[in-house]
N, C-alpha and C positions, 0 to 999 in steps of 0.2 A: 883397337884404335878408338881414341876420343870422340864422338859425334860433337860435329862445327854446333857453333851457337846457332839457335833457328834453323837449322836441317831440320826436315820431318824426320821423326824418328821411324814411323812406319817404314819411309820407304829406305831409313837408313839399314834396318834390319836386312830388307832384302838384297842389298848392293853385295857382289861378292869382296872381299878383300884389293885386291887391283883397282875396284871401281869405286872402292871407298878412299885409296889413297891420290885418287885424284881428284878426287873431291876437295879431299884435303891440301893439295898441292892449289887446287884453282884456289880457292878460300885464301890460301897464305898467301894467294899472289895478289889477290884483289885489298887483302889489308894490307900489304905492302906497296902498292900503288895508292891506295887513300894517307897512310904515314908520310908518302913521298910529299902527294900534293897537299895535304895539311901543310906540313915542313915547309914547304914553298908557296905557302902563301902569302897574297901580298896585305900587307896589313891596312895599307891606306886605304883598301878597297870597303866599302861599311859591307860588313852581312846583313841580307835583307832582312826586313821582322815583318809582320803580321797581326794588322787587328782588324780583323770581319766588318767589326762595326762603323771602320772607315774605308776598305780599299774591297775591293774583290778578291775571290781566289785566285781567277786567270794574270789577275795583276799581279800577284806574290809570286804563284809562278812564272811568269815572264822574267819578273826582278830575280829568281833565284836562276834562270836559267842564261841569263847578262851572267850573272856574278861565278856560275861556275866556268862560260865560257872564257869569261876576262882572266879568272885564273888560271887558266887552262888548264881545267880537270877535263878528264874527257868521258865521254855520255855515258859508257857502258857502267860506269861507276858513280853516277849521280843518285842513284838510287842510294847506294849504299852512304856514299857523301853528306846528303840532306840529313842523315838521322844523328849530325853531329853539327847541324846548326838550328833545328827544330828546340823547342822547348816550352814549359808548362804543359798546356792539356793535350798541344800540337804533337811535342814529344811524346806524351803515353799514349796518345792515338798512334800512332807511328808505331811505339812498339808494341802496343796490340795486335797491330793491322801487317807487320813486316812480316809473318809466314805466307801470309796470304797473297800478298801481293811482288808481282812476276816480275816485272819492267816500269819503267819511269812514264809510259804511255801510262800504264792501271794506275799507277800513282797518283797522276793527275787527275783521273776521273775521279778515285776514290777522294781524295782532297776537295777538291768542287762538290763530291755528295756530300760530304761529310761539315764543310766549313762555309758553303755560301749557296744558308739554304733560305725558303722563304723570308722566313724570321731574320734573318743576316741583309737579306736585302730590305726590309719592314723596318731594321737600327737602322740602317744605314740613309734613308730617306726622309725619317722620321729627327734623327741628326742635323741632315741639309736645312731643313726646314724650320728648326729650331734652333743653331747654334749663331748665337752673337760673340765678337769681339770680348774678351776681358780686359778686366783696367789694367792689366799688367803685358798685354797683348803688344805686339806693336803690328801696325796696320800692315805693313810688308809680312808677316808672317802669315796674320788673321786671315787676308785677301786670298792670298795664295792656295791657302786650307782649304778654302771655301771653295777655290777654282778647282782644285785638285777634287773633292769630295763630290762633288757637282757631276764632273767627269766621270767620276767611280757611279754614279745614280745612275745620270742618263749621259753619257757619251755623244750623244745627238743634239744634246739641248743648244740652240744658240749664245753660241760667247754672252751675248748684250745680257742676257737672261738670266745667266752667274753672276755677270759684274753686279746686275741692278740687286742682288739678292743680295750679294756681298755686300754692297751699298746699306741699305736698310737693313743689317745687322751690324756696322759701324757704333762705337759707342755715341751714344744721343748728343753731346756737345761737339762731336767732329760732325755726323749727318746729316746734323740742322742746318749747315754753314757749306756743305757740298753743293756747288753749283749745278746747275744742267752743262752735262758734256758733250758736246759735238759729237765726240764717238766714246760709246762704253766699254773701254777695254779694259783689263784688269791692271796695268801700266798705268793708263790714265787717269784710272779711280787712285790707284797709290800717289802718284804724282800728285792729283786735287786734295787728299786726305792730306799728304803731310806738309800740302801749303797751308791747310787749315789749323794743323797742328801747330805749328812755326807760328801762328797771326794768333793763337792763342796763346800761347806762353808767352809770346810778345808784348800781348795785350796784361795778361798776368802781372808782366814783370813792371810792368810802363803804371799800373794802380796800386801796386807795394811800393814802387819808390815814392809815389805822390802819396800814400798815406803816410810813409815814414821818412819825408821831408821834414 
């Protein structure tokens, strides 16, 4: 009989014949239930992705475990599931680590040791604290980033405390022209930014006509 992909082989040698063919029997069924739910997959749903340097790991897995419940793959096969939406270094981690690893419980731990370690939390703060707007940006995107990255830092930090940072990384001709806000919320920052925005193009447009009057 052919020994399954990733069986040990050690303890393949010892199974007798009967206990190697249902080996093989569970095997054919669990890649025939991952075909099923591939096949039925819903496409609108995005599959989650992962970069260290901006989200955590417990975050990735929360999102991938939304997305396989949305799909309705069911738990016992998550494990086996995940190694067909992984990919780059996450992917060959994975297939290094798949003998080893029993259940979607060791998965997770191994994933957290593995992907959100000192260093991961060291980018990911070091990011917060240094990333401004791009010219190509738009303030509703930028804001949001910042809220969301903020949260992946420190999850405790007060709202006000994100906004005012997201604020002072605003590109410098929308900043300078932001008013004091009654309440700093990331709504209200967008709202004040792209009044600013509007009053500058405005302004733009209103000194092109006058010089090319």
């Amino acid at each position: 009989m052919e020994i399954p992909d990733n069986f040990p082989l050690g303890v393949w040698r010892t199974l007798s014949d009967e206990a190697k063919q249902a080996v093989l029997d569970y095997t054919n069924s669990v890649i025939q239930n991952i075909n099923v739910s591939v096949s039925n997959v819903n496409q609108n749903v995005p599959v989650p992705t992962f970069n260290p340097k901006t989200m955590t790991a417990d975050t990735y897995l929360s999102d991938l475990e939304s997305y396989f419940t949305t799909q309705g793959i069911r738990k016992e096969i998550w494990l086996s599931t995940v190694g067909t939406l992984l990919y780059n270094e996450f992917k060959l981690w994975y297939n290094y680590k798949r003998k080893e690893i029993e259940d979607w419980a060791e998965f997770k731990r191994e994933f957290r040791s593995q992907f959100d370690t000192a260093a991961h939390k060291t980018d990911r703060s070091v990011l917060l604290l240094t990333k401004v707007q791009k010219d190509n940006e738009t303030v509703q995107s930028y804001v949001w980033a910042m809220m969301e990255l903020a949260r992946q830092v420190n999850p405790t930090e007060p709202v006000e405390d994100s906004v005012l940072r997201a604020r002072d990384g605003l590109l410098p001709s929308i900043r300078k022209l932001i008013r004091s806000l009654p309440a700093w919320t990331p709504e209200k920052l967008i709202e004040e930014a792209k009044a600013v925005l509007k009053d500058i193009t405005e302004e733009n447009y209103s000194y092109e006509t006058y010089v090319n009057y």
